[in-house]
MDTraj code that builds the backbone (N, CA, C; nanometers):
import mdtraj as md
import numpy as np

residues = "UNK UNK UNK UNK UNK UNK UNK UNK UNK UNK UNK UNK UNK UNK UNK UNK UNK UNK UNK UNK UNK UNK UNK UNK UNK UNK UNK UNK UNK UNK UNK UNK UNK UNK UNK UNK UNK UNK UNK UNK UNK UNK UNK UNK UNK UNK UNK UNK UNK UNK UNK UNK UNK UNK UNK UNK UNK UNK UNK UNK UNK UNK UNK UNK UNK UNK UNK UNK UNK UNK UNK UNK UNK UNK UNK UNK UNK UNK UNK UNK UNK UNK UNK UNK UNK UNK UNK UNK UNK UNK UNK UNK UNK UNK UNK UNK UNK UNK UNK UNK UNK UNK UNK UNK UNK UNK UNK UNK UNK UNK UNK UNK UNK UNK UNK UNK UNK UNK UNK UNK UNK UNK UNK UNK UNK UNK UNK UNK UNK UNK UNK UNK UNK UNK UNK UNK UNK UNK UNK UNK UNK UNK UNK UNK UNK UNK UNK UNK UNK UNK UNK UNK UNK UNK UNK UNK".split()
xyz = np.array([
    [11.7469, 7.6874, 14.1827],
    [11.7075, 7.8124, 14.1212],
    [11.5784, 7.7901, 14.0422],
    [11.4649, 7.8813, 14.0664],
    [11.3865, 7.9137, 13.9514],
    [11.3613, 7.9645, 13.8841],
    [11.2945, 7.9567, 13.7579],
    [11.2423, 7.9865, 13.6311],
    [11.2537, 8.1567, 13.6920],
    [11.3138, 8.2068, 13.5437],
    [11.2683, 8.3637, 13.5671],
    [11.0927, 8.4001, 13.5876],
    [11.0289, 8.4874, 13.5850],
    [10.8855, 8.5086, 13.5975],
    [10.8717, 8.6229, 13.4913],
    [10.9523, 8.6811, 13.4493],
    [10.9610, 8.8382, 13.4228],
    [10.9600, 8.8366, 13.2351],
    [10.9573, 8.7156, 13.2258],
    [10.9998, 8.7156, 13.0306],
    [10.8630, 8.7616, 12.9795],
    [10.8825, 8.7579, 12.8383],
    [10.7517, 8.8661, 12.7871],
    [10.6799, 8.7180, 12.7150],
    [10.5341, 8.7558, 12.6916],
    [10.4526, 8.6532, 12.6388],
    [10.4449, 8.6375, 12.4616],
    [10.4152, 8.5096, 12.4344],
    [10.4102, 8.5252, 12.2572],
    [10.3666, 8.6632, 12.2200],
    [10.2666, 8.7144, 12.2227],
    [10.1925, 8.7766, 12.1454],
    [10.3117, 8.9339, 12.1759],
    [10.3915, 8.9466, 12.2973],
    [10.4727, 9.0583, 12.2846],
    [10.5511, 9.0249, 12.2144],
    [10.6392, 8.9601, 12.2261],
    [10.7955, 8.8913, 12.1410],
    [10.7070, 8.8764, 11.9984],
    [10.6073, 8.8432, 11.9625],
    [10.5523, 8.8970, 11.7849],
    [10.5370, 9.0230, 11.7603],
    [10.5124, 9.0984, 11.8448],
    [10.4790, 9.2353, 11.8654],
    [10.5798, 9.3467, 11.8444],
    [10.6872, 9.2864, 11.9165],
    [10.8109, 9.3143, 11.9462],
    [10.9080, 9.3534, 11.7882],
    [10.8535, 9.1986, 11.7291],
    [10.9336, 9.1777, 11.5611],
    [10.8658, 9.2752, 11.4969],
    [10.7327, 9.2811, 11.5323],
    [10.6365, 9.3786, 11.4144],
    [10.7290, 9.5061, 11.3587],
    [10.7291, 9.5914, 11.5441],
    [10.8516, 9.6729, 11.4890],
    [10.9099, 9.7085, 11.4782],
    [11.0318, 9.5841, 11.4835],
    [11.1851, 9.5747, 11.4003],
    [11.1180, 9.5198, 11.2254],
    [11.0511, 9.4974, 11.1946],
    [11.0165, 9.5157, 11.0779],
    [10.9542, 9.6108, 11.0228],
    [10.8829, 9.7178, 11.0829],
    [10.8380, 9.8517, 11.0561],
    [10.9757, 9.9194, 11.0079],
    [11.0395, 9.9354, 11.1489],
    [11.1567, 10.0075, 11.0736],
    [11.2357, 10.0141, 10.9927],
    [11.2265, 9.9025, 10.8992],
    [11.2847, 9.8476, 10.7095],
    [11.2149, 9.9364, 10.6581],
    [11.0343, 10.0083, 10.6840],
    [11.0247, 10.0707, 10.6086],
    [11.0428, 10.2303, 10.5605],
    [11.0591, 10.2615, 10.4185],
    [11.1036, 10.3907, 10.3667],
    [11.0073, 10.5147, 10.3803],
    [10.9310, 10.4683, 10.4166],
    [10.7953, 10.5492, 10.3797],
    [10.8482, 10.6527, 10.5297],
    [10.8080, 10.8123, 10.4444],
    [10.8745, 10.8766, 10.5752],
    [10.7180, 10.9070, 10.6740],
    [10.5954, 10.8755, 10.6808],
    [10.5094, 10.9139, 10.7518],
    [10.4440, 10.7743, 10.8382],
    [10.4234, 10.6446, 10.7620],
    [10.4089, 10.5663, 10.7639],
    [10.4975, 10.4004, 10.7827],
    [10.5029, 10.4050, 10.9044],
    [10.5936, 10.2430, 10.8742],
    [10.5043, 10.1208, 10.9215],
    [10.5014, 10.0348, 10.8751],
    [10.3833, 9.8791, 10.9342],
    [10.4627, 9.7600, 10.9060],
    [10.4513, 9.7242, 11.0103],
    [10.5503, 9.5731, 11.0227],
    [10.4222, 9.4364, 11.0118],
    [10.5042, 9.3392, 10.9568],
    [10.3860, 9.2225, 11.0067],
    [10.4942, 9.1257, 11.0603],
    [10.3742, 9.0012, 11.1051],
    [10.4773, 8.8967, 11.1168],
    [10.3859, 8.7781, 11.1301],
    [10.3784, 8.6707, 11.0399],
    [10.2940, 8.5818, 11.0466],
    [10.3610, 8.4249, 11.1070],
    [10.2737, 8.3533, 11.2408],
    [10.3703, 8.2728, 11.2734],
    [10.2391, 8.1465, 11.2474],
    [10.3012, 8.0122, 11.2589],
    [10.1859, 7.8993, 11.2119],
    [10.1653, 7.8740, 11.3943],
    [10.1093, 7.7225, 11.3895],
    [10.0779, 7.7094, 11.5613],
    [10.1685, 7.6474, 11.6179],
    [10.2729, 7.6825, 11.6103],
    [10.3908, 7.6107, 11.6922],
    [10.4618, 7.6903, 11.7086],
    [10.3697, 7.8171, 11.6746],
    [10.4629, 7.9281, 11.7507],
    [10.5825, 7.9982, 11.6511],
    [10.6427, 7.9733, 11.5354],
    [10.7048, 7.9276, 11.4514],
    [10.7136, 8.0609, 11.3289],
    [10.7601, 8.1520, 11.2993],
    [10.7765, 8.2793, 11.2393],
    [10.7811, 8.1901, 11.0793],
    [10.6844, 8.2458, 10.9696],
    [10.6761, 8.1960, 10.8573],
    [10.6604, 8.2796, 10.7568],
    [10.6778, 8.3761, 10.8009],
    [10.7041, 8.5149, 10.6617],
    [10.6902, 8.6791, 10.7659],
    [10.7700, 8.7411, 10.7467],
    [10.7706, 8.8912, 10.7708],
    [10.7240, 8.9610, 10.6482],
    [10.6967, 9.1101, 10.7204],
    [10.7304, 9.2305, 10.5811],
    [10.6806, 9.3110, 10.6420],
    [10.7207, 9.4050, 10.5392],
    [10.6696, 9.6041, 10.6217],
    [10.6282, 9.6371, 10.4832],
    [10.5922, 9.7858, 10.4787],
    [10.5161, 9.8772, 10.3886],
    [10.6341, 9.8994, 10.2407],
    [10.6104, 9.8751, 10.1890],
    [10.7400, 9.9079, 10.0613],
    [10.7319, 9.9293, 9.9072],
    [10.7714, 9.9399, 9.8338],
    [10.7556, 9.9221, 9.7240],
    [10.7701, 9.7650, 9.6551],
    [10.7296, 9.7222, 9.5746],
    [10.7500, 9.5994, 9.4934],
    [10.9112, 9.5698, 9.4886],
    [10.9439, 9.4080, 9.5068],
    [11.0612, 9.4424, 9.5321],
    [11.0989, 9.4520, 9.3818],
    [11.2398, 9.5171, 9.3444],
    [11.3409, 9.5529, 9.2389],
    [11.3357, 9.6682, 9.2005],
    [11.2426, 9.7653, 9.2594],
    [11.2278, 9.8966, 9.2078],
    [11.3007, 10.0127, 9.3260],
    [11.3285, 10.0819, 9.2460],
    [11.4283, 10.1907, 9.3273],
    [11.3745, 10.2959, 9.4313],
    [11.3911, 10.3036, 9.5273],
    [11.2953, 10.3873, 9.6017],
    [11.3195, 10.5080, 9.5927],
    [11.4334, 10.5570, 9.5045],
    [11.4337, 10.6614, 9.4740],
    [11.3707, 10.7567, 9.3441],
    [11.2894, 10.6436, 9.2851],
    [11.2528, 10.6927, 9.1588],
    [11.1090, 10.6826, 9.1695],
    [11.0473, 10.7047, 9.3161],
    [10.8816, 10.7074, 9.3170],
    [10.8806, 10.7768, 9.4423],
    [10.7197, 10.8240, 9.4610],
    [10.7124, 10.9718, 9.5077],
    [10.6735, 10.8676, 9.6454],
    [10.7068, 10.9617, 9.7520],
    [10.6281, 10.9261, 9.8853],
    [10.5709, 11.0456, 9.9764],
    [10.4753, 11.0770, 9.8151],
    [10.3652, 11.2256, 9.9074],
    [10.3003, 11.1324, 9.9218],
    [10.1418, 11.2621, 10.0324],
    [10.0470, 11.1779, 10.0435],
    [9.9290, 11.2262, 9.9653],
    [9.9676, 11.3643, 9.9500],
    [9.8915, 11.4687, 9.8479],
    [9.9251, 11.4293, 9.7517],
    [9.8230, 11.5081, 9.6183],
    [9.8275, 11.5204, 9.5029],
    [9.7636, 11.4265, 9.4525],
    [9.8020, 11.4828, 9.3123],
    [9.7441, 11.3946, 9.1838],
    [9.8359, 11.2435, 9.2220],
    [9.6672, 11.1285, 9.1744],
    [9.7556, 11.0023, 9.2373],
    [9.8756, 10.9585, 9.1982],
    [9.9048, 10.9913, 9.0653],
    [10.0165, 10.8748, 9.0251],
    [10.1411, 10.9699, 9.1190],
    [10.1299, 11.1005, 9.1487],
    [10.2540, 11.1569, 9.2558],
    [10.2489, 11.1468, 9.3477],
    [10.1493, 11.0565, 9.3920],
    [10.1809, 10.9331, 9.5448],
    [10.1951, 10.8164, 9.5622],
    [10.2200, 10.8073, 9.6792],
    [10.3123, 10.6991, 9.6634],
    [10.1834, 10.6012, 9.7127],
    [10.0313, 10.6013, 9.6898],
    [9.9210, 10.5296, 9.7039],
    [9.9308, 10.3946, 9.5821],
    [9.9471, 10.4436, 9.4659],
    [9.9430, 10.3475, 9.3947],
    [10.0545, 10.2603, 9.3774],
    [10.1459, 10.2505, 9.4573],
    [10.2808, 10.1638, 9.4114],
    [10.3411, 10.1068, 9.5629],
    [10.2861, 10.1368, 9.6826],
    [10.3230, 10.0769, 9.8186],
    [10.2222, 9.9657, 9.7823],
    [10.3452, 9.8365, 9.8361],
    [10.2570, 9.6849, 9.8908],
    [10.2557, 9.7203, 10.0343],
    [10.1662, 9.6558, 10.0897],
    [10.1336, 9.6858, 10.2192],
    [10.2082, 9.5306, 10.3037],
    [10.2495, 9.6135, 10.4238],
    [10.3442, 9.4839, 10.5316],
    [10.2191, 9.3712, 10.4937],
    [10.1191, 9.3314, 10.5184],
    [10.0254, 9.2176, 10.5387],
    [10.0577, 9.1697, 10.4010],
    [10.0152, 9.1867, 10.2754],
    [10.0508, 9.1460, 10.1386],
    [10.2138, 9.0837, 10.1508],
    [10.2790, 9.1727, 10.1682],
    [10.3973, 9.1885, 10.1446],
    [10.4402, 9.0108, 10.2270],
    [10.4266, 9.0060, 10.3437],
    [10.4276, 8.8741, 10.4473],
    [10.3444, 8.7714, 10.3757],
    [10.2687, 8.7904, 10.3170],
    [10.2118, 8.7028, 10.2852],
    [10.2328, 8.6515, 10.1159],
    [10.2748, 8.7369, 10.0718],
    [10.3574, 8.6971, 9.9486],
    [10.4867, 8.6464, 9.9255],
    [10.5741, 8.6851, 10.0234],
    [10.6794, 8.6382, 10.0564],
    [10.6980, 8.5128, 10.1201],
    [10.5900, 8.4754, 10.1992],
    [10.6193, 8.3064, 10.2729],
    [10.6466, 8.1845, 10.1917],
    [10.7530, 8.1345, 10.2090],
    [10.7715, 7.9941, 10.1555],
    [10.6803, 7.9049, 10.1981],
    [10.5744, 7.9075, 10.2850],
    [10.4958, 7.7981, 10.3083],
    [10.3711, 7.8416, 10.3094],
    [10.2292, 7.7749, 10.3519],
    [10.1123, 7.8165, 10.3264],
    [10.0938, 7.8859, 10.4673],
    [10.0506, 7.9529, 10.4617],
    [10.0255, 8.0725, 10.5813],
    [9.8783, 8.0336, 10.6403],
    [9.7876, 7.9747, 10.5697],
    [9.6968, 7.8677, 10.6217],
    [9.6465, 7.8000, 10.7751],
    [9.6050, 7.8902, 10.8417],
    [9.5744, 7.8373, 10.9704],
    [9.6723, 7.9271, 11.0371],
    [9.7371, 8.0369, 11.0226],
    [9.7974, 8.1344, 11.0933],
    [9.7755, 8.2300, 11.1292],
    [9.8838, 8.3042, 11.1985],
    [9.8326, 8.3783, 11.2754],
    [9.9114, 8.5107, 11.2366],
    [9.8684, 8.6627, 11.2271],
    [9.9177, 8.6995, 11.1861],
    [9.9349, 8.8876, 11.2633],
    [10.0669, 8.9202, 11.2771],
    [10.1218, 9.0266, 11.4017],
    [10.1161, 9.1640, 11.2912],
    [10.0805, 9.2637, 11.3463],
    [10.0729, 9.3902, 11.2783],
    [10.0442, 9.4978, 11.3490],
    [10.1366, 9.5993, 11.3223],
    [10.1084, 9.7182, 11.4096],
    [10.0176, 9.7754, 11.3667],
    [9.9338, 9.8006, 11.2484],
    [9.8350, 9.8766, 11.1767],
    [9.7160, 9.7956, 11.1944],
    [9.5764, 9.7832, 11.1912],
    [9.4836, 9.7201, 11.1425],
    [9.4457, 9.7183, 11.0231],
    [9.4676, 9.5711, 10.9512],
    [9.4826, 9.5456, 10.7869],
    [9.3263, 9.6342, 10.7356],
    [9.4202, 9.7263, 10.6023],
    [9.2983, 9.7684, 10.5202],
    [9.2134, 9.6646, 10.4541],
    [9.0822, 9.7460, 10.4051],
    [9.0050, 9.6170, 10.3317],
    [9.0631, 9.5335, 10.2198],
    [9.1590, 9.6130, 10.1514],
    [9.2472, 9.5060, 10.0640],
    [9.3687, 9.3980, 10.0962],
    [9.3647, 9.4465, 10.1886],
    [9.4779, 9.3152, 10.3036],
    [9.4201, 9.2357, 10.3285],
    [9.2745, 9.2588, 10.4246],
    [9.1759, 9.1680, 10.4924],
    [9.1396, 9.0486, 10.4012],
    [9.0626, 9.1208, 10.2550],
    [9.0579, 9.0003, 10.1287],
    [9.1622, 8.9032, 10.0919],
    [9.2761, 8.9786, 10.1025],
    [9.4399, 8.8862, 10.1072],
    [9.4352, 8.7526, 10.2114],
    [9.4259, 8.7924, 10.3482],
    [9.4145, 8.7653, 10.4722],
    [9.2879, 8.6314, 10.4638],
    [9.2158, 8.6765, 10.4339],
    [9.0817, 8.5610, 10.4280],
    [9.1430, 8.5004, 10.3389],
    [9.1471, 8.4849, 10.2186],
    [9.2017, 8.4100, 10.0962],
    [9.2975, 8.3411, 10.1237],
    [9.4037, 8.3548, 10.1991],
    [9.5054, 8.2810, 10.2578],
    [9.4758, 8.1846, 10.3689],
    [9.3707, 8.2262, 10.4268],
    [9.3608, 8.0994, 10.5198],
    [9.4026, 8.1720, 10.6681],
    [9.4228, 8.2751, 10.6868],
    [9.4601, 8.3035, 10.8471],
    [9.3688, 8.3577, 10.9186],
    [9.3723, 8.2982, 11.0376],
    [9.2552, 8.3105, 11.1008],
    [9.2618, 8.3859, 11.2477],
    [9.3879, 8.4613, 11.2250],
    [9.3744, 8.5241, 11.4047],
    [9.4515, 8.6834, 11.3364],
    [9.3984, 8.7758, 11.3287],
    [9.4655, 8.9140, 11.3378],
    [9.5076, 8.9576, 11.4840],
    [9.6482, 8.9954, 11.5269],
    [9.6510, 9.0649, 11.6270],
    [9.7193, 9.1984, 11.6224],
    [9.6376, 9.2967, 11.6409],
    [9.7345, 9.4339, 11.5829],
    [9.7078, 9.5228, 11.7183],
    [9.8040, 9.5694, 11.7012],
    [9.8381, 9.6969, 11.8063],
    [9.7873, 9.8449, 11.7731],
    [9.7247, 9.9139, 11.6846],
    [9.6992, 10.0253, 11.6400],
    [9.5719, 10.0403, 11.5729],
    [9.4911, 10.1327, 11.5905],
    [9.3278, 10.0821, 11.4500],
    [9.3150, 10.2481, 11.4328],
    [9.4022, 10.3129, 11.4277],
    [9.3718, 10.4378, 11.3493],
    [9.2753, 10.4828, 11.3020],
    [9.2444, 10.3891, 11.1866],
    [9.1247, 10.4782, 11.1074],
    [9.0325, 10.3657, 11.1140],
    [9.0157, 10.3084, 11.2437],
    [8.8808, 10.2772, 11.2713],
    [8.7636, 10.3282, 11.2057],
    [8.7212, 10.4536, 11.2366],
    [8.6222, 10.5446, 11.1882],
    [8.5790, 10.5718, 11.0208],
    [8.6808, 10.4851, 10.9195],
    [8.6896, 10.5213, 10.8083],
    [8.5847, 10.3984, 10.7406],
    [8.5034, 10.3994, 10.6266],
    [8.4391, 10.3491, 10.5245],
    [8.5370, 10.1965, 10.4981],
    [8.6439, 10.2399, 10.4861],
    [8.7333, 10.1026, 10.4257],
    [8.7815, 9.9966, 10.5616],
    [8.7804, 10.0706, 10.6980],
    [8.8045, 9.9914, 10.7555],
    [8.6979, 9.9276, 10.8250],
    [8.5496, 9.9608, 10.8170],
    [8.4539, 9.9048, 10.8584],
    [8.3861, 9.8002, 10.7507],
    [8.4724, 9.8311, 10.6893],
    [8.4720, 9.6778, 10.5127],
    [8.5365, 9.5891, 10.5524],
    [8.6751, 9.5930, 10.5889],
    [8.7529, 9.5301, 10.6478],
    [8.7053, 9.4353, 10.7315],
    [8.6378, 9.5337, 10.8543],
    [8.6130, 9.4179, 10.9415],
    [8.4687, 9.3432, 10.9458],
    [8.3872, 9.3854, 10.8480],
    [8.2564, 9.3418, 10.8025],
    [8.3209, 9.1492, 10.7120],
    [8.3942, 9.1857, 10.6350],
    [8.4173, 9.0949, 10.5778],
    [8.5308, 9.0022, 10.6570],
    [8.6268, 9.0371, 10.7771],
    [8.7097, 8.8976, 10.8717],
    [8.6053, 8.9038, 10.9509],
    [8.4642, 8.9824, 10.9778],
    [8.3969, 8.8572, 11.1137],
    [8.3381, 8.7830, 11.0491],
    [8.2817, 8.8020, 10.9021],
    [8.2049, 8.7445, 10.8595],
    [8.2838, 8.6086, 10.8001],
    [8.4031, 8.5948, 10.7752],
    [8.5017, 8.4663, 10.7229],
    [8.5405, 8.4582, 10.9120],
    [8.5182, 8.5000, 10.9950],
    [8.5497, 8.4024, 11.1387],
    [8.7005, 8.4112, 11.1155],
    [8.7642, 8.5443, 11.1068],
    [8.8698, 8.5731, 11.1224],
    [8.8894, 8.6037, 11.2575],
    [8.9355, 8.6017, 11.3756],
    [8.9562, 8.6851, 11.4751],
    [9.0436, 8.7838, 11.5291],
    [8.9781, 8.8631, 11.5676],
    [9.0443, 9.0284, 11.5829],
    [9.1106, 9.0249, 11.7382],
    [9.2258, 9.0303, 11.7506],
    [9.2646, 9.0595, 11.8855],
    [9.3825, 9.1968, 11.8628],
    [9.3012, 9.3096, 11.9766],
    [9.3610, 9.4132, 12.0012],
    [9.4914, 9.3924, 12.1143],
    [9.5908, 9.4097, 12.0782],
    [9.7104, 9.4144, 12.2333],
    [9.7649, 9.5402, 12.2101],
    [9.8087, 9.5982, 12.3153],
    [9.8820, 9.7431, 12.3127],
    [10.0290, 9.7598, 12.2713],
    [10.0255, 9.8686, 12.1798],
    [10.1715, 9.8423, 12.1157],
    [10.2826, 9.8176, 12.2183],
    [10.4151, 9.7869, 12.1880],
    [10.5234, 9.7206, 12.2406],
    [10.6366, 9.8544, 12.1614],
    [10.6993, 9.8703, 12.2895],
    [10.8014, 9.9833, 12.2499],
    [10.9277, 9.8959, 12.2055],
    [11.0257, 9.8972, 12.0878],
    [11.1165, 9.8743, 12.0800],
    [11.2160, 9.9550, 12.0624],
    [11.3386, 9.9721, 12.1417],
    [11.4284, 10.0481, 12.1485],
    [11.5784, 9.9620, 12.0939],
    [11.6451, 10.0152, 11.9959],
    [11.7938, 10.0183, 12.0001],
    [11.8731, 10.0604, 12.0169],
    [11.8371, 10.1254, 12.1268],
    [11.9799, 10.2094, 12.2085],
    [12.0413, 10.1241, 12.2731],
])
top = md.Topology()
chain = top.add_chain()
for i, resn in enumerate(residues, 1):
    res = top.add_residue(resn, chain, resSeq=i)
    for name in ("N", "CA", "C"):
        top.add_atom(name, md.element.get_by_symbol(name[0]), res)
traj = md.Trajectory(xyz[None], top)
C-alpha cells in the first residue's frame, strides 16, 4: 500500500487552526485567529481577538461606533499580540498563521519579536493608511509576507 496523496500541506493544517482559534473569539463582527509555529513545524503560542485576560466580557462594549471609550477599540488585544504574549518560548525565528493581515501595531509587535514569515489569508483593508505602515515597516525589517487563500473549517 501507498502513502495517501490527498493530505493537506503545513501552511493549510496552520490555516486550518487559525480558524478554530478565531472562533474563541467574542467579538460579534470580527473574529482573528493566529498561530505561531518555530521551524520544526512545532505550534508555540495561539490566540484570537479578545479582551485582556481576567476581565469580563460582559462589562465592555463591542460597538464599532461611537464615542471611543463605547468601543470596544480601546480594550481588544489583537490574535497576533495576544499569541505572542502568551508563548512560553521565544517566538524568534517564527513563523506566524493569521486570518487577518497584522495591523501596524501588531507588525511593530511582530518585528520586535523576531518573526520572520507572516502568512495570512485575508488583507481587507489593504487600501487603508495603517496598513500600508504595516507593511512599509515588515519589508523594511525583511519580514516576509505570504498570501494563501483562506481554509474553510467546518464542525458539522
Amino acid at each position: 500500500m501507498k502513502k495517501r496523496k490527498d493530505y493537506i500541506d503545513w501552511d493549510t493544517y496552520f490555516l486550518a487552526m487559525v480558524q478554530l482559534n478565531a472562533m474563541r473569539s467574542k467579538d460579534p463582527v470580527t473574529q482573528v485567529g493566529c498561530v505561531i509555529v518555530n521551524d520544526l513545524k512545532q505550534v508555540i503560542s495561539t490566540g484570537y481577538n479578545g479582551l485582556p485576560r481576567g476581565l469580563n466580557d460582559d462589562n465592555y462594549p463591542w460597538a464599532r461606533d461611537g464615542e471611543l471609550e463605547n468601543t470596544k477599540y480601546p480594550y481588544i488585544v489583537h490574535a497576533e499580540l495576544n499569541a505572542i504574549l502568551s508563548s512560553k518560548e521565544s517566538v524568534r525565528g517564527g513563523i506566524i498563521y493569521t486570518n487577518l493581515f497584522p495591523c501596524n501595531e501588531c507588525s511593530k509587535s511582530i518585528i520586535q519579536s523576531g518573526i520572520k514569515k507572516i502568512i495570512y489569508s485575508c488583507d481587507k483593508y489593504e487600501d487603508t493608511v495603517h496598513n500600508k505602515i504595516a507593511k512599509k515597516m515588515l519589508k523594511d525589517a525583511k519580514v516576509e509576507l505570504v498570501f494563501k487563500k483562506a481554509v474553510k473549517v467546518s464542525l458539522n
